[in-house]
C-alpha positions in Angstrom: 116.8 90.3 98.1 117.5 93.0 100.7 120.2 94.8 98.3 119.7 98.7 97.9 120.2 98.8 93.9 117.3 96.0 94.1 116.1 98.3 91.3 118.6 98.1 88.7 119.7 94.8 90.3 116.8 92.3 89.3 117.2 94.2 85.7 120.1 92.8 85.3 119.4 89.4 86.3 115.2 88.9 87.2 116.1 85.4 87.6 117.8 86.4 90.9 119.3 82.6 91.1 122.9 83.9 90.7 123.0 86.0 93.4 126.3 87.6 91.9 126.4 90.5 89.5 127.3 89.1 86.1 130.5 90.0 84.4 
């Protein structure tokens, strides 16, 4: 959890479990 688009990052998945972006 120590990305820099943490922001717009847990938007995309708030779950966080994936860990990947999504495609």
């Amino acid at each position: 959890m120590s990305d820099t688009p943490s922001t717009g990052f847990s938007i995309i998945h708030p779950t966080s479990s994936e860990g990947q972006v999504p495609p």
